[in-house]
C-alpha positions, 0 to 999 in steps of 0.5 A, spaced: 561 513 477 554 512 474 548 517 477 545 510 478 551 507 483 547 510 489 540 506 487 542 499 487 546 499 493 542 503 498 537 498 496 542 492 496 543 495 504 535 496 506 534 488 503 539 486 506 541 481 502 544 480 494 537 474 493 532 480 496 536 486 493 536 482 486 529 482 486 527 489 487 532 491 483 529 485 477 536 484 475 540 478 476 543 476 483 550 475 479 549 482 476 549 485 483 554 481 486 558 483 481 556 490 481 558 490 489 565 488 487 566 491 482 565 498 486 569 495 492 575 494 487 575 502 484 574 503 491 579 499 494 576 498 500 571 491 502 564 495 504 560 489 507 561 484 510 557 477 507 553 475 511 545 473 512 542 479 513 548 484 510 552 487 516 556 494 513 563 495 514 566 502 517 567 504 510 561 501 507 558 505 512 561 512 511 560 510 503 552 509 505 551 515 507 556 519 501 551 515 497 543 517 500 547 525 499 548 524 492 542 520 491 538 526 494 542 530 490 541 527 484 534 526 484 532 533 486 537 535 479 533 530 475 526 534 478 529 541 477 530 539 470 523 536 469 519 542 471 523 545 466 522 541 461 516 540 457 512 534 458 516 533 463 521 528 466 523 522 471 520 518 476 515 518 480 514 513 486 507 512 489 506 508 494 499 505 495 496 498 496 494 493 491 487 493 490 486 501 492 491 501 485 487 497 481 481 502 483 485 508 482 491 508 478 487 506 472 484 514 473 489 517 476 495 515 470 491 516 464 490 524 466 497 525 469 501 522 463 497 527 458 499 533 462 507 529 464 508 524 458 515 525 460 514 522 468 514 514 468 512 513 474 513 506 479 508 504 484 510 501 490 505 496 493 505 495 500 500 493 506 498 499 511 504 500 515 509 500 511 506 505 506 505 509 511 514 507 513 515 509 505 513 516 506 515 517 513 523 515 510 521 520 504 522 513 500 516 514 495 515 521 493 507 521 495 503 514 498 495 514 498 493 510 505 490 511 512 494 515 516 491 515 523 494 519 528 500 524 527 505 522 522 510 528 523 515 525 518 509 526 512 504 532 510 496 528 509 491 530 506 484 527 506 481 524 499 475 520 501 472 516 506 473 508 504 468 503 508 469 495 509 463 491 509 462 483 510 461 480 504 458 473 502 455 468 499 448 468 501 447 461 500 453 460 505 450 465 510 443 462 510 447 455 512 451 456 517 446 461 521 439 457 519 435 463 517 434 467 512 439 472 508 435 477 509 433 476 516 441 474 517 443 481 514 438 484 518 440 481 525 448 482 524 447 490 522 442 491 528 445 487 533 453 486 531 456 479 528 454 475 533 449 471 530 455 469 525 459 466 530 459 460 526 460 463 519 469 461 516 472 468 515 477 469 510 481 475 513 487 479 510 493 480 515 493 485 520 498 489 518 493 491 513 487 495 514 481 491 512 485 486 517 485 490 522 477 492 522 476 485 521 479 483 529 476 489 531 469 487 529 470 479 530 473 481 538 467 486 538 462 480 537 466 474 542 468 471 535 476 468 535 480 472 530 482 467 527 480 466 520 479 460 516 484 463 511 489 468 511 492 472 506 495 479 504 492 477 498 484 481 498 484 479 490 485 471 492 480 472 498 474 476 494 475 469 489 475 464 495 468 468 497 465 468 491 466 460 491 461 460 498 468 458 502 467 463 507 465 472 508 471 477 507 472 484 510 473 488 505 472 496 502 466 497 499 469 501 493 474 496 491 468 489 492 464 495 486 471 495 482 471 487 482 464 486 480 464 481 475 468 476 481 464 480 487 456 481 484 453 475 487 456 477 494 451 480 499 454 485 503 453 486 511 455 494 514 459 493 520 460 499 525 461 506 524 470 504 527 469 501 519 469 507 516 475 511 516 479 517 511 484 514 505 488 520 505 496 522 501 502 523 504 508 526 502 515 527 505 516 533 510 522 537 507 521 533 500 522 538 494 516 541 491 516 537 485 510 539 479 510 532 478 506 531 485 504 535 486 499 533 479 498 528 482 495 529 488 491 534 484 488 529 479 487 523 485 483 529 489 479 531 484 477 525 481 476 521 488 476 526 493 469 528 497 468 533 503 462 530 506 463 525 511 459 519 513 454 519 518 457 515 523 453 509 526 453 504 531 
C-alpha cells in the first residue's frame, strides 16, 4: 500500500463523511469512494458502515488504529530524512487563524523557505478553539493562537501581546450617539461602551477571540450580544464597517495589516480583559523536528516582544 493510504482515510474517519473527506482532501468524492473500496477489496473485509456521519465496523477500527501507527511512523521517517537533507524536506502543518495568517505568514515564510526551500508547508486555518484542539491532538506540527489557561497536551510559548479595539466610522458613531467623534471616543474609553447602546455591531462568532472579547465588553456595558451581523468572516466585517454599517471588534495589528480597507475606522480601546498573549504551541512528545523548530524562531524574532502592556481599567 502506498504511504499516503493512512492520510486519507484517517481523515475520511475525523470528517465523517465521503462529501466532507473530499473537500479536505481536494479531490473528488467518487475518487474517494473508490479508494475506500478498493481498500475494502485488497483487505477483504468492510471497514465502515455508510451512514451519515460514517460509523466503523470492528475492523475498520482495529485498521484505523494499524493506520495512525503507520501514519506516526511515516511521518517521523519523512523528518529524519529532512533534517539530513539539504534544503530540507516534507510538510509542515501550521495551525493559525486567518487574519493572524495574512499578518504573519507572508513574513514568516519568506525567511523559513530560504533556509528550508525543501519543506512545503500547509496552513490550517481555523477559529480559536479549534487550533487549540489541533495541537492538543498533535494534528498540526505548531499552532499560533491564544492559550489561555493549561493545555497539558501542547508545550506554549509566549510571542506577543495582541489587542482588540472598537472600530468604526465616525460618521456613523456621531449619528447614532448625537455627539461628537471625539467626545464618543472620550466617553466609551473613560467610562465603557455604555454610551453606544444604540450603535449596530458587527461581531465574529464566540468560538473566536475577537468574539469572545466582544461579549465580555458588550455584557460589561448592559449592551445584548447579539450583533447586527454575525460571522466567522473578520475580513467581510472590516468591509461592512468600513461601509458605515456598524462598529466591529477586532485586533489592533490586523485593522494596521488592512489599512487600505480600515484606515477611515476610529478606533475605541476597550478594557484591559481585551489585551491578551498570542502564543504557539507545539504537540507534547512530537519528535524535535528542524522544521519547527525554524519556524518558531522565525516567528519569535520577527514578532515576538518581552515588554507587556500596562494594563488599564
Amino acid at each position: 500500500m502506498a504511504m499516503e493510504m493512512w492520510d486519507w482515510f484517517i481523515e475520511l474517519v475525523d470528517k465523517g463523511t465521503i462529501t466532507r473527506a473530499a473537500d479536505e482532501l481536494q479531490i473528488p468524492q467518487q475518487t474517494l469512494s473508490a479508494r475506500l473500496a478498493a481498500l475494502e477489496k485488497e483487505l477483504g473485509c468492510k471497514l465502515v458502515v455508510r451512514t451519515t456521519p460514517l460509523a466503523l465496523t470492528r475492523a475498520g477500527e482495529v485498521f484505523l488504529a494499524y493506520a495512525q501507527e503507520q501514519s506516526i511512523a511515516n511521518r517521523q521517517m519523512m523528518r529524519r530524512l529532512s533534517d539530513v537533507t539539504i534544503g530540507g524536506s516534507g510538510r509542515l502543518k501550521v495551525g493559525i487563524s486567518n487574519m493572524r495568517g495574512r499578518v504573519l505568514m507572508p513574513h514568516v515564510l519568506e525567511e523559513f523557505h530560504r533556509s528550508l526551500p525543501g519543506v512545503s508547508v500547509k496552513l490550517i486555518e481555523g477559529t480559536n478553539e479549534e487550533l487549540l484542539r489541533l495541537a492538543e491532538r498533535n494534528e498540526a506540527d505548531v499552532v499560533v493562537a491564544i492559550f489561555d489557561g493549561a493545555h497539558p497536551g501542547a508545550v506554549t510559548r509566549a510571542l506577543y501581546a495582541e489587542e482588540v479595539v472598537l472600530a468604526a466610522d465616525a460618521s456613523l458613531l456621531e449619528r447614532v450617539c448625537g455627539l461628537s467623534v471625539d467626545e464618543v471616543v472620550r466617553r466609551a474609553e473613560a467610562e465603557g461602551l455604555g454610551v453606544l447602546g444604540a450603535c449596530p455591531f458587527l461581531l465574529e462568532t464566540v468560538d473566536d477571540i475577537s468574539g469572545q472579547v466582544s461579549r465580555m465588553e458588550l455584557t460589561r456595558a448592559k449592551i445584548k450580544t447579539e450583533g447586527l451581523v454575525e460571522s466567522e468572516n473578520m475580513m467581510t466585517l472590516l468591509a461592512l464597517a468600513a461601509a458605515g454599517l456598524g462598529a466591529v471588534f477586532c485586533p489592533t495589528n490586523m485593522l494596521d495589516a488592512m489599512s487600505v480597507v480600515t484606515k477611515d475606522l476610529v478606533r475605541i480601546r476597550l478594557s484591559e480583559r481585551a489585551t491578551y498573549t498570542v502564543s504557539t504551541g507545539t504537540p507534547v512528545g512530537a519528535d524535535p523536528w528542524i522544521a519547527t523548530e525554524l519556524f518558531c524562531d522565525i516567528l519569535g524574532a520577527l514578532f515576538g516582544t518581552t515588554a507587556p502592556e500596562e494594563p488599564r481599567t
